[in-house]
C-alpha positions as CSV (number, residue, x, y, z in Angstrom):
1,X,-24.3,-86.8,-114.0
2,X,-21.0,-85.1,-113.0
3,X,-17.8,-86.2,-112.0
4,X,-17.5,-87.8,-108.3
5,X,-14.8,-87.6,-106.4
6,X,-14.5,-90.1,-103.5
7,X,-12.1,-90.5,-100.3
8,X,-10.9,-94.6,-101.1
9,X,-10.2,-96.0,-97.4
10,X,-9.8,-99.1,-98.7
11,X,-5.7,-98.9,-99.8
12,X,-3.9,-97.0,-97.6
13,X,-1.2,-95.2,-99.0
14,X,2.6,-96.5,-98.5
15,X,3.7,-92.6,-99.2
16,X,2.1,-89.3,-98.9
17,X,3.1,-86.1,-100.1
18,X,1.3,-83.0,-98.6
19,X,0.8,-80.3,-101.0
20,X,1.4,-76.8,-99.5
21,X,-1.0,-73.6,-100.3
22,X,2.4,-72.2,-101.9
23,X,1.9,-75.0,-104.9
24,X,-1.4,-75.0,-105.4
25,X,-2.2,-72.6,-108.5
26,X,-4.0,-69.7,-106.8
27,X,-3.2,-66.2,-107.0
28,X,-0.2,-64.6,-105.1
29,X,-2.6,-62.5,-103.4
30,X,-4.6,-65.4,-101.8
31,X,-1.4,-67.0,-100.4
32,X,-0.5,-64.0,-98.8
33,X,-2.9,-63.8,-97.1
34,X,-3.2,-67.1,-96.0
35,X,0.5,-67.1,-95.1
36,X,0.1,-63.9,-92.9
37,X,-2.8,-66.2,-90.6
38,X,-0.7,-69.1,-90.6
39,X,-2.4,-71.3,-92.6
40,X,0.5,-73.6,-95.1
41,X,-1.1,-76.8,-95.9
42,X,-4.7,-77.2,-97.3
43,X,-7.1,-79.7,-95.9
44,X,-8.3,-82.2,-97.8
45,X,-11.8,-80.5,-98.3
46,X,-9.4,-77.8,-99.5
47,X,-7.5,-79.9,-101.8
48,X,-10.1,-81.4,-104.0
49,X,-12.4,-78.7,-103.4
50,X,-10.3,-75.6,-104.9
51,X,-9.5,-76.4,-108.0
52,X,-12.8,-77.6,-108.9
53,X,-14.3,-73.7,-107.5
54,X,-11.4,-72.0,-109.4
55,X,-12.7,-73.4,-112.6
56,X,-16.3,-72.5,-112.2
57,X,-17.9,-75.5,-112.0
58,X,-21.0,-76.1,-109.6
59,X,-20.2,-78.0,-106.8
60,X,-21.8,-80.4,-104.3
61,X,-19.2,-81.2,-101.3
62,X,-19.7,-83.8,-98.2
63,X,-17.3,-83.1,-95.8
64,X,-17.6,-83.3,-92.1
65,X,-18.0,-80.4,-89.4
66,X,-14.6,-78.6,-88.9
67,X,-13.2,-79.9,-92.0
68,X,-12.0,-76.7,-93.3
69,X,-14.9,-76.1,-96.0
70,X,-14.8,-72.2,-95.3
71,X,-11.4,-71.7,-97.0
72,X,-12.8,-73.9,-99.7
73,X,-15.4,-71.8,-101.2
74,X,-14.0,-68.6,-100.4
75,X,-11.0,-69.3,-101.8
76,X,-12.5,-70.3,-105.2
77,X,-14.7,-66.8,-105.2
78,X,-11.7,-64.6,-104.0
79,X,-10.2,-66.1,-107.1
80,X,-12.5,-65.0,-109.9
81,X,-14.7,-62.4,-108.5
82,X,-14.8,-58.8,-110.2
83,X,-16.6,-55.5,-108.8
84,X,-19.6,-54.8,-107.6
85,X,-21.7,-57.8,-105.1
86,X,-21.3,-60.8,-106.8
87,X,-20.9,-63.5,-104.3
88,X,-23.5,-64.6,-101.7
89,X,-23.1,-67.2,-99.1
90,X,-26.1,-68.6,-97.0
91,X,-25.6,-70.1,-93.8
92,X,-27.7,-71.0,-90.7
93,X,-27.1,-69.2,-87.8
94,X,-25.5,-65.7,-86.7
95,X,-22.9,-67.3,-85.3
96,X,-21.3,-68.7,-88.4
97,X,-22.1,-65.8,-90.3
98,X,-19.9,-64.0,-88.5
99,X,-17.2,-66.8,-88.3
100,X,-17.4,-67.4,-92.3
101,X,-17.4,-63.2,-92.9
102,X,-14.1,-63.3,-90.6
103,X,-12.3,-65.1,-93.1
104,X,-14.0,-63.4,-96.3
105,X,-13.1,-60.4,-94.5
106,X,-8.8,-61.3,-94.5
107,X,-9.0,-62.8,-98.0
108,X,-10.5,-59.5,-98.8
109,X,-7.8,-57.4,-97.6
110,X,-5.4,-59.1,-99.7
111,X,-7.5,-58.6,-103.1
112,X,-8.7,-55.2,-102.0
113,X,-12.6,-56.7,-102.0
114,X,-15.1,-55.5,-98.9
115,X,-17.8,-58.1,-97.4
116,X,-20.8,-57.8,-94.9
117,X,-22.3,-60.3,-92.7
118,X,-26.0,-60.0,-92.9
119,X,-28.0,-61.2,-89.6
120,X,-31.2,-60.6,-87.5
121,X,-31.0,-59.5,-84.1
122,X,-29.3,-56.6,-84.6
123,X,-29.6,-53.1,-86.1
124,X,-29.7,-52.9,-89.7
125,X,-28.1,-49.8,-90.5
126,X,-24.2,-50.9,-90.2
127,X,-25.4,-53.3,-92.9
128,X,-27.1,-51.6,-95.1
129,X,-23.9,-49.1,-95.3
130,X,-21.2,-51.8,-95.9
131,X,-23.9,-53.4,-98.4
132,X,-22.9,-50.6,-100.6
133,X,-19.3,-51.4,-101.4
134,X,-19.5,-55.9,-100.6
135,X,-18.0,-57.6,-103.4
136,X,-19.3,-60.4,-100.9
137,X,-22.1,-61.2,-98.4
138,X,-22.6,-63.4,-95.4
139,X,-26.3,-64.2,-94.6
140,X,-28.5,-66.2,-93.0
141,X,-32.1,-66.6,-94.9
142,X,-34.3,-64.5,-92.9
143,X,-32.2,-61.3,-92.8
144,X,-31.4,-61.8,-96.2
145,X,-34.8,-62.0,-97.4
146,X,-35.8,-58.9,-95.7
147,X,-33.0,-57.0,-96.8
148,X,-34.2,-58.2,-100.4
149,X,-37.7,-57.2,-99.3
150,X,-37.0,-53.5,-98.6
151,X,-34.9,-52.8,-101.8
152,X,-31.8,-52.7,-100.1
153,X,-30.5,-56.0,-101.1
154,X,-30.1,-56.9,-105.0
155,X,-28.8,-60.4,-106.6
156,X,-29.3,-59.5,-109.9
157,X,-25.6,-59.6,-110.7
158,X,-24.7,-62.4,-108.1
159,X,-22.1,-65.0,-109.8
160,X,-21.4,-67.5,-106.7
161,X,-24.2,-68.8,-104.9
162,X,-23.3,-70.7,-102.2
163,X,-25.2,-72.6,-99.6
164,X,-23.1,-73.4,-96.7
165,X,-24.1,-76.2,-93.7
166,X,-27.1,-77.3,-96.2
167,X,-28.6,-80.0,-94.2
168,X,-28.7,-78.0,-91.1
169,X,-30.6,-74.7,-92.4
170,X,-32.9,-77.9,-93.6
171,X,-33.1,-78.6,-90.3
172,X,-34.3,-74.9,-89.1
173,X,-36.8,-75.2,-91.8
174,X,-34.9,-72.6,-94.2
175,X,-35.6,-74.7,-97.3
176,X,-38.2,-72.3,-98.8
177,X,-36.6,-69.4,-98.3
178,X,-33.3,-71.0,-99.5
179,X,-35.7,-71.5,-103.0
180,X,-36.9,-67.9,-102.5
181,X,-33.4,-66.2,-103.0
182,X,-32.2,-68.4,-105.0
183,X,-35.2,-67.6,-107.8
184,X,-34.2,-64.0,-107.1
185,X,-30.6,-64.8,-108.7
186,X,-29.3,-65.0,-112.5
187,X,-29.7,-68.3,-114.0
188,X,-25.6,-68.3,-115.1
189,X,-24.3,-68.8,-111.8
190,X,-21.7,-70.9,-109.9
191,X,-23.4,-72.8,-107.3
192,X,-21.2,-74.3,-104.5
193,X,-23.1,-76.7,-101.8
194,X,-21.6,-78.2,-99.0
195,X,-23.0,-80.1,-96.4
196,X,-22.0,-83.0,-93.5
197,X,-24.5,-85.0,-94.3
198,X,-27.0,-85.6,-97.8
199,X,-31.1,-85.6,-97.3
200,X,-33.0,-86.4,-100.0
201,X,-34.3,-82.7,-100.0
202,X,-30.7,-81.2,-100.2
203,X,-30.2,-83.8,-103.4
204,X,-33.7,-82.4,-105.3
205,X,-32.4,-79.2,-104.4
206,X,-29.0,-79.5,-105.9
207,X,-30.4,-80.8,-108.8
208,X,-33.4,-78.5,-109.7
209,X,-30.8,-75.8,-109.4
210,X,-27.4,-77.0,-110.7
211,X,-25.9,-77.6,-113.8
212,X,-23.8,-81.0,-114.2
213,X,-21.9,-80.2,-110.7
214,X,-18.6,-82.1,-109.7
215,X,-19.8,-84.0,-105.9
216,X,-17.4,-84.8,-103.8
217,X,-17.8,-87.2,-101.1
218,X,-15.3,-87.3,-98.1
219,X,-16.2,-88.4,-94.7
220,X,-19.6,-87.4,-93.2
221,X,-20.5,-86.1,-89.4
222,X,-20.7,-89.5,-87.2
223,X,-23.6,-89.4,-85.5
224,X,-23.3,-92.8,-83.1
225,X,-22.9,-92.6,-79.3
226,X,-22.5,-96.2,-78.6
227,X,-19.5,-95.7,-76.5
228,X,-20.8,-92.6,-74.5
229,X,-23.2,-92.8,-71.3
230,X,-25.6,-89.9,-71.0
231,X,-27.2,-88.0,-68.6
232,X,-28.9,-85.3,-67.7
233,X,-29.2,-83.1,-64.3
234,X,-32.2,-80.8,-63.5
235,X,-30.7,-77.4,-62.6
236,X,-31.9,-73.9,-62.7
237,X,-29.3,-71.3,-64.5
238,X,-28.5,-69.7,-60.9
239,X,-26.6,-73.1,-60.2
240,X,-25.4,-74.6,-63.2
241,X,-21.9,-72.9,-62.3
242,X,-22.0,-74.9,-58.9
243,X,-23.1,-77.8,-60.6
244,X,-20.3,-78.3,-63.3
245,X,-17.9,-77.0,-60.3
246,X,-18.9,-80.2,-58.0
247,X,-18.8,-82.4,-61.6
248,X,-14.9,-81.7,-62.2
249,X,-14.6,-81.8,-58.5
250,X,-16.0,-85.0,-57.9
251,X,-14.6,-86.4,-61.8
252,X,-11.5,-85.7,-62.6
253,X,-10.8,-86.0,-65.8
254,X,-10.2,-83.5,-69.6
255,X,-13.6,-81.5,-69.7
256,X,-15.8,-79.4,-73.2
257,X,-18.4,-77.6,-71.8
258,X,-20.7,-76.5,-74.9
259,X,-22.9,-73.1,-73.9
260,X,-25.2,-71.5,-76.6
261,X,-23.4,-67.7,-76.6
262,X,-19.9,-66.4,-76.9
263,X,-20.8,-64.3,-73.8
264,X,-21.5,-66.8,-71.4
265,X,-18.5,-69.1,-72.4
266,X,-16.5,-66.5,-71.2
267,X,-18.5,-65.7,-68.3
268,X,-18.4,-69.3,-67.5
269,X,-14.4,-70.0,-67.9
270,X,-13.7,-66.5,-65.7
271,X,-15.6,-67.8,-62.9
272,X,-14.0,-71.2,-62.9
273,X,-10.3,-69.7,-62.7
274,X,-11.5,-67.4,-60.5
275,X,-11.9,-70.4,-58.0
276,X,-8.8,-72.7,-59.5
277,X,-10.0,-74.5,-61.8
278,X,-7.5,-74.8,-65.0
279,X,-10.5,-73.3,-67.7
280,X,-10.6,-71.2,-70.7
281,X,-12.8,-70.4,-73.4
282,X,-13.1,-70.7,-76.8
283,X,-15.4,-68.2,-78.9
284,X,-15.9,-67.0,-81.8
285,X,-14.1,-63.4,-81.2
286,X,-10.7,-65.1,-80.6
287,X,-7.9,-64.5,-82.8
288,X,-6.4,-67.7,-85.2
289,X,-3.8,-67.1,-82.9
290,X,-5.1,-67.2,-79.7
291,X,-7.4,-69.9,-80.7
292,X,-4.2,-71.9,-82.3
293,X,-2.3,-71.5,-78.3
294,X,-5.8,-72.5,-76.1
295,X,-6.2,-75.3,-78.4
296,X,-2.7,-76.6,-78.2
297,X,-2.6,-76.1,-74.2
298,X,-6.1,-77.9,-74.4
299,X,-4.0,-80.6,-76.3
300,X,-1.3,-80.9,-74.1
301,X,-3.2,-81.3,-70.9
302,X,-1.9,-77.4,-69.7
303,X,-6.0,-77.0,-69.8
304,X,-7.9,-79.2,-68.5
305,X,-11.5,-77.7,-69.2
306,X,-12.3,-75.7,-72.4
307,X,-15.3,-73.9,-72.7
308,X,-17.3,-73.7,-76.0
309,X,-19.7,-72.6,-78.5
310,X,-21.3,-75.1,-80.6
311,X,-19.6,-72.6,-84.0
312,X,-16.3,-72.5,-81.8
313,X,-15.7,-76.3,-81.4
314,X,-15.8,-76.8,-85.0
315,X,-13.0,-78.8,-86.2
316,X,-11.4,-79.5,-82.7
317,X,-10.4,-83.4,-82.6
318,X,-8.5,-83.7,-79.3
319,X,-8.1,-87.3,-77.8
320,X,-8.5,-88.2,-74.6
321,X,-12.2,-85.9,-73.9
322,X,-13.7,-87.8,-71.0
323,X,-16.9,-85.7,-70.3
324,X,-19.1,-83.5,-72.5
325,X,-21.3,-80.9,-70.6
326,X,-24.3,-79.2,-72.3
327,X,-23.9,-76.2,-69.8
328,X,-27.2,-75.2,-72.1
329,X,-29.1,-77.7,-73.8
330,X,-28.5,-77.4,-77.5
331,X,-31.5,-75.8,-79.4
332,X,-31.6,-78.6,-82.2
333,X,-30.8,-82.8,-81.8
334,X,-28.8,-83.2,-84.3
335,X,-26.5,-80.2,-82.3
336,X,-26.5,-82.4,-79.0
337,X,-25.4,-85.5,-81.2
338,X,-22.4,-83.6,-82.5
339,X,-21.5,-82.1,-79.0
340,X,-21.6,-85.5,-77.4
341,X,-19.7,-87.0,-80.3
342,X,-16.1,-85.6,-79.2
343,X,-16.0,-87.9,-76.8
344,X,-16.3,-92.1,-76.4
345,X,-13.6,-91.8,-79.9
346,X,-11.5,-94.1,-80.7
347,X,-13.4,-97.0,-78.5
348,X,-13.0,-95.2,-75.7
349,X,-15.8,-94.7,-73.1
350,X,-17.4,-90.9,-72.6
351,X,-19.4,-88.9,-70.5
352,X,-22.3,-86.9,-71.5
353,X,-24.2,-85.3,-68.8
354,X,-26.6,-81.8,-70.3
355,X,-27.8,-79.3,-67.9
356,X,-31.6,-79.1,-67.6
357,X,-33.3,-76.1,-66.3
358,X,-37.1,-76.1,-66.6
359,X,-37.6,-73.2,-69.6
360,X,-34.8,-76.1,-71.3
361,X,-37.2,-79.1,-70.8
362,X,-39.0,-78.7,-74.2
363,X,-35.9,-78.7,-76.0
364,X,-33.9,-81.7,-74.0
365,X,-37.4,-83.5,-74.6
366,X,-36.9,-83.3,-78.0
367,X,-33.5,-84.6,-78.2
368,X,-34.7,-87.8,-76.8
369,X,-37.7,-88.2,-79.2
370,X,-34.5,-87.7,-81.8
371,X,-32.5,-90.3,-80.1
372,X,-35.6,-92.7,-79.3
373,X,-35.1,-93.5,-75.9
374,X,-34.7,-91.6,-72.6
375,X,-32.0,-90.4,-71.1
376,X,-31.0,-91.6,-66.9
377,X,-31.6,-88.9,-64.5
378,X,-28.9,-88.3,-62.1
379,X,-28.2,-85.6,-59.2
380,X,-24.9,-84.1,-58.5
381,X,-23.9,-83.8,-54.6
382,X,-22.4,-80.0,-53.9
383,X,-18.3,-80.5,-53.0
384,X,-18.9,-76.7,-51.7
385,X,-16.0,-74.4,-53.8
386,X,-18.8,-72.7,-55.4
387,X,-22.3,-72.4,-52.9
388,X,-25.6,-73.9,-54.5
389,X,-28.2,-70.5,-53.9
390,X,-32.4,-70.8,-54.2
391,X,-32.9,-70.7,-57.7
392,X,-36.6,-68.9,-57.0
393,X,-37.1,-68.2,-60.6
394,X,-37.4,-72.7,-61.1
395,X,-39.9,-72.6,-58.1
396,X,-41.7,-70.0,-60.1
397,X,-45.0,-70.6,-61.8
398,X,-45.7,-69.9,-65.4
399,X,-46.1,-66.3,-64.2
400,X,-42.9,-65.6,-62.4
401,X,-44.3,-65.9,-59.5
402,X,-43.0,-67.7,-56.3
403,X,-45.3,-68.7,-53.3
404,X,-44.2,-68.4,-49.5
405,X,-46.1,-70.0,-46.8
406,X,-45.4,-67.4,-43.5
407,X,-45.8,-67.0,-39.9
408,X,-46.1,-63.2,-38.9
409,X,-44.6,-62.0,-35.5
410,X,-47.8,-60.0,-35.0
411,X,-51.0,-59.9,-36.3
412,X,-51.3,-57.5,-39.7
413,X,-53.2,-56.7,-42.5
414,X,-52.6,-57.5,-46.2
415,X,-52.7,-53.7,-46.8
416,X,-49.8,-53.5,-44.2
417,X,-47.7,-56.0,-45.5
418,X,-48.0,-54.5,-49.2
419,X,-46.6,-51.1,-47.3
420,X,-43.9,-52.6,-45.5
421,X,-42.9,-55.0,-48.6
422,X,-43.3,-51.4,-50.5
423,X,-40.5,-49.9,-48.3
424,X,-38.3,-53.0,-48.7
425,X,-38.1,-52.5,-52.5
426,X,-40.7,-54.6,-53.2
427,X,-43.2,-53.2,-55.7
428,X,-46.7,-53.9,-55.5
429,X,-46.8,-55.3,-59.2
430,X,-44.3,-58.1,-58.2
431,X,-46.5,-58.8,-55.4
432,X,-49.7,-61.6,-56.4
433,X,-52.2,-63.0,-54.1
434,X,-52.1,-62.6,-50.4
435,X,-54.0,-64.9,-48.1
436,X,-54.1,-64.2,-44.2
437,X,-55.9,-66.1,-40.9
438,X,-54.7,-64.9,-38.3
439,X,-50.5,-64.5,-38.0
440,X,-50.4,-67.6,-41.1
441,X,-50.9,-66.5,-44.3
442,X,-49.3,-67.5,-48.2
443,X,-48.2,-64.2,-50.1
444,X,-46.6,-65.1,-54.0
445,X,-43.9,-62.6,-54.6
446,X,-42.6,-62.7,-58.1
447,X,-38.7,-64.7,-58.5
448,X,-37.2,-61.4,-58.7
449,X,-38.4,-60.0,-55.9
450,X,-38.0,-62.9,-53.3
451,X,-34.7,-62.4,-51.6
452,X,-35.8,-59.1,-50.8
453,X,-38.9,-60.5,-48.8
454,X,-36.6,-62.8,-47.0
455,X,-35.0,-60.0,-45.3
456,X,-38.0,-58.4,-44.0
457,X,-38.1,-58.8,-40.3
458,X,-42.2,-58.9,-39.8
459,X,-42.0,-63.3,-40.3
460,X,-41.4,-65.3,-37.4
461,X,-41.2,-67.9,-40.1
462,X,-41.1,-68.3,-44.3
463,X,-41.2,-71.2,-46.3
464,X,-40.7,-71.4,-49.8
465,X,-43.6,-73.6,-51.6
466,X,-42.1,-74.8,-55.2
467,X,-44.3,-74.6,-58.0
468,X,-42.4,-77.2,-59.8
């Protein structure tokens, strides 16, 4: 069966002593490294899970978001892996690829070891190259497996397998290619598993493939939002700025705004200052060290609005969070349950309210089927610091395209109004169906394209007709 290691929160304990990286027996390499980013005492993931790593044993490892499980498993491969590729760690997004390679990547400096994160969306060339001299590799399934595919990828000499955020590449439906690459690996391997939570298919998983592994159980992702009201507000991406703008206006209080990219986190925190409002954001491109100083002014009320990723927010346990936004709505459920979670702790009451536009719908609909009930509907009245614009592309139909009703000053033809729309820098593919009688008429104008046929001077009158 294995030997279980459990958190007892039962007896609480009269005198603790906090063990320091400097005591634990790793290499002096490793706690140089660690020393140089600031990191002294190990978590408790870190604790029980390091040892256990260190002596090659397979590993299963519950442990809640931001618990510190990175350092964990990386640690314990850092420790006893030799040349050539022989670690591989799977994870579910881009995102944490990156994140999780970050810290391979200073480890590695210290024992003189290369790693490569592995990810779609981008070229593949860089990778390929820094495949060549990885000791390590940082990959989600898809990428992986086409890497694999093309002969540019081989496991044949992989020693440490491990599977990182389990339950949620379950989630995204990675469980058969999580089987695919692992069949593609030696049999003598060290496998290391950690997850927040355990599904049944995550146990069959661990033990089809591992041999007698040491589990250890700490505390799991809470995923109860009894003490937090939600809402959501219907709002296209043009005005979601002037939305959250009129929220902290209008609700004063210690604001995390979740967005879905490292770009628009910023973009979102830089207009905010921009028009006074005490924001910053929080991404995965920050240094430890400018991470470390946002999150202590977000502690000590200097901030009063941090702006995150979902990857980002990991591990951040601040008190006193009175309203969650979902600037975007969160691709998966389980996600928006996680967001909404930082606040309402402790018995105290939170605020979620997500931002809905109408591309989002699908996915905010499935958040409720998750949760089994629906969410309250609610508007949010403009205070006026940022302006509310026409949002034409939400009035759009499934086409793009946007329909005014008009009034001409003088009587034209349609061929007339495609010339002079023409002139105005409208092109004739973003113009659709044109209907006239007389001086009345409707013309549909794809979104892009409709402020420009608002300044043309040939309509005594123009009224948007929304499609919604």
């Amino acid at each position: 069966m294995g030997q279980v290691i459990l958190k007892d929160f039962s007896c609480p304990e009269k005198e603790v002593m906090y063990m320091r990286f400097k005591d634990m027996r790793i290499s002096e390499k490793t706690k140089k490294a660690l020393k140089l980013q600031g990191f002294h005492e190990p978590t408790e993931v870190q604790e029980k899970a390091i040892p256990v790593g260190i002596e090659g044993k397979d590993l299963i490892v519950q442990s809640k978001t931001g618990s510190g499980k990175t350092l964990a498993f990386l640690i314990s491969i850092f420790e006893n892996v030799g040349k050539g590729l022989e670690a591989i760690v799977l994870v579910p997004t881009r995102e944490l690829a990156q994140q999780v390679e970050k810290v391979a990547r200073m480890l590695g400096k210290s024992h003189a070891k290369s790693t490569v994160a592995i990810y779609g969306g981008v070229s593949m060339e860089n990778q390929i190259r820094d495949l060549k001299y990885a000791s390590i590799v940082v990959g989600t399934p898809g990428r992986i497996m086409d890497l694999m595919r093309r002969g540019y990828l081989n496991l044949d000499r992989i020693k440490f397998f491990v599977l990182d955020e389990a339950d949620r590449m379950l989630d995204m439906g990675f469980i058969d290619d999580i089987k695919w690459i692992l069949q593609r690996t030696p049999e003598e391997k060290q496998i290391m598993l950690f997850s927040a939570t355990m599904p049944q298919e995550i146990v069959n998983l661990a033990r089809r493939y591992m041999r007698d592994p040491v589990k250890i159980y700490l505390s799991k992702d809470e995923l109860t939002a009894d003490n937090i009201a939600q809402y959501y507000v219907e709002v296209g991406e043009v005005n979601k700025i002037a939305k959250l703008s009129s929220l902290i206006i209008q609700e004063r209080g210690k604001y995390l705004v979740f967005c879905n990219t490292r770009r628009k986190t910023k973009s979102v925190a830089e207009i905010l200052q921009k028009y006074g409002f005490r924001a910053y954001a929080l991404h995965g491109d920050m240094r430890q060290a400018a991470r470390t100083k946002t999150m202590n002014a977000y502690k000590d009320g200097k901030i009063d609005i941090l702006i995150s990723t979902d990857v980002a927010a990991r591990g951040i346990d601040v008190h006193g969070i009175t309203h969650v936004v979902n600037y975007d709505v969160p691709l998966y459920p389980k996600d928006y349950v996680h967001r909404i979670g930082r606040t309402g702790r402790m018995d105290a009451h939170g605020k979620a309210i997500t931002f809905v536009s109408r591309e989002e719908m699908e996915y905010f609909r499935r958040i409720e089927d998750y949760l089994g009930k629906r969410i309250q509907k609610i508007e949010i009245k403009n205070a006026g610091k940022i302006k509310e614009r026409i949002d034409y592309r939400e009035h759009s139909d499934i086409f793009g395209f946007v329909k005014f009703r008009f009034e001409l000053r003088n009587e034209l033809s349609e061929w007339d109004i495609v010339k002079i729309a023409d002139n105005a820098g409208i092109s004739e593919d973003s113009i659709g169906d044109i209907y006239l009688q007389g001086k009345r008429g409707e013309i549909k104008v794809h979104y892009r394209s409709a402020p420009k046929l608002k300044r043309i001077r040939i309509f005594k009158e123009l009224r948007l007709e929304s499609a919604r």
